[in-house]
N, C-alpha and C positions, 0 to 999 in steps of 0.2 A: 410613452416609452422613452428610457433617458437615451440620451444621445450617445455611441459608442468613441469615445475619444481613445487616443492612441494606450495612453498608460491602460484602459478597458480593454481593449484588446490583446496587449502584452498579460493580465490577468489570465482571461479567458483561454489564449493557447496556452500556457502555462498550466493551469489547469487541467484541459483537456487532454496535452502532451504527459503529463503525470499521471491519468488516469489510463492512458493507452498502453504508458509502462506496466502498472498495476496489471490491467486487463489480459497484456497477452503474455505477464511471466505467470497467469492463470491457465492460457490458451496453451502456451509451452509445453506446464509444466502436469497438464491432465492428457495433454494428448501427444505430447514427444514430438514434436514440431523439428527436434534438431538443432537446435539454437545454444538453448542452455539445458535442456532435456533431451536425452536421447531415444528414440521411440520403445524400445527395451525399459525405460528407469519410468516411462511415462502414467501418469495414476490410473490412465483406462485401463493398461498393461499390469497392474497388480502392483508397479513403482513406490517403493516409499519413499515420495518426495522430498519432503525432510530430513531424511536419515543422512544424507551430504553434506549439508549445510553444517547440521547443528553436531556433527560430530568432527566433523573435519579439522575443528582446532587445535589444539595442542592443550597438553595437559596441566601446561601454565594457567590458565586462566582459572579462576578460583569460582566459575558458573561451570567449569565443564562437566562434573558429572549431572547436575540438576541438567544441562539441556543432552546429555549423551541419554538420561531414563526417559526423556519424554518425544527424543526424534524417532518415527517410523510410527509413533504409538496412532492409532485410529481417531483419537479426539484434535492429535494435534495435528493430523494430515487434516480433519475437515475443516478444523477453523482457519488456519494455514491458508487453504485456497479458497477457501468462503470468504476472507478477507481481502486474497489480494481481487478475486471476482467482485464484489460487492464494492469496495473501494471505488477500484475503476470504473465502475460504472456508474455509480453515481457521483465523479467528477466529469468523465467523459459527457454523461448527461445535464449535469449541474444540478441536481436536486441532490438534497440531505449533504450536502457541503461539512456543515458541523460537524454532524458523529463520521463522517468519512473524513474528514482533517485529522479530529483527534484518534480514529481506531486506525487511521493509517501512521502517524506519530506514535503511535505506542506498538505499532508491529514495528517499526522502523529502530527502535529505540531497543525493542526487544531481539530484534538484528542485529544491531550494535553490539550488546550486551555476549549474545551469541560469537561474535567475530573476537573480542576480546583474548588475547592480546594482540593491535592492530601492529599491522608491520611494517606501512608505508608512513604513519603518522600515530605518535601514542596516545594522541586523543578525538581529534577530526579524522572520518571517515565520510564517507557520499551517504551512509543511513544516517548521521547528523546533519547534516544538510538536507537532505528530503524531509528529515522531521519538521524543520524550520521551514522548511514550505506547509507541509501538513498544519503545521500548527496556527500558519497566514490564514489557511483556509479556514480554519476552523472559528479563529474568533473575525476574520474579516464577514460582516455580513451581505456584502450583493455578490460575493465570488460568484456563486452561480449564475446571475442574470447576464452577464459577459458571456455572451457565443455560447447561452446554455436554456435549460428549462424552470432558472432558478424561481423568475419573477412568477411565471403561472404554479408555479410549487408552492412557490410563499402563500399564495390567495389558498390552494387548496390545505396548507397545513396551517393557515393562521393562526388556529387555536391551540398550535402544539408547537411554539417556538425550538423546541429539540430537534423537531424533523426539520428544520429549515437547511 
């Protein structure tokens, strides 16, 4: 087993802490926790999660009708939380690090694209910043073995480098 040195460590919560975002704006946003869902808007509750977000921007933004026809719609609620569920947990656990770097980077990116036109900054936002963490994840290969289940993942997907 390698030895956990400090910069390993700072990987691993880093990690983890990103994937516990992911997980509970899942837990939030299916069961109205209150937070950033309110138990009324919540998915168990009939909520369409999405329909705030991706409509909420202004009519400047040259994506807004492409995301105003596809927020509330039934495909884009389940990939939507399937993603931010599926992310988080396989950072919080460390296995499948790759396709969770890159499909969390490309929801991120796709959040971006959604937020457009930014108001606090015209081009960095905190979704370009998490992507560039996603993106760490995705081509760094032992992300997961740091304070995770990567190393016994690796052995069980050997044969399928994607699922690493």
């Amino acid at each position: 087993m390698e030895k956990l040195t400090t910069d390993k460590y700072v990987i691993g919560l880093t990690r983890i802490a990103l994937g516990f975002v992911m997980f509970w704006a899942f837990i939030d946003k299916m069961f109205g926790l209150g937070f950033a869902t309110a138990k009324e808007n919540a998915k168990i509750n009939g909520g369409k999660v999405t329909f705030g977000f991706l409509t909420f921007g202004t009519t400047e933004s040259p994506l807004a009708d492409f995301f105003a026809n596809i927020a509330g719609k039934p495909g884009t609620e389940f990939l939507f939380l399937a993603g931010l569920c599926l992310i988080g947990l396989a950072l919080i656990l460390g296995i499948g690090t790759r396709i969770a770097g890159i499909s969390g980077a490309l929801l991120m990116m796709m959040m971006w694209l959604a937020s457009l036109p930014l108001s606090n900054n015209p081009i960095i936002d905190d979704h370009i910043i998490y992507a560039f963490v996603f993106i760490y994840f995705a081509v760094y290969d032992k992300v997961g073995h740091y304070l995770g289940l990567g190393a016994k993942w690796a052995e069980i997907t050997k044969n399928n480098p994607v699922l690493v």
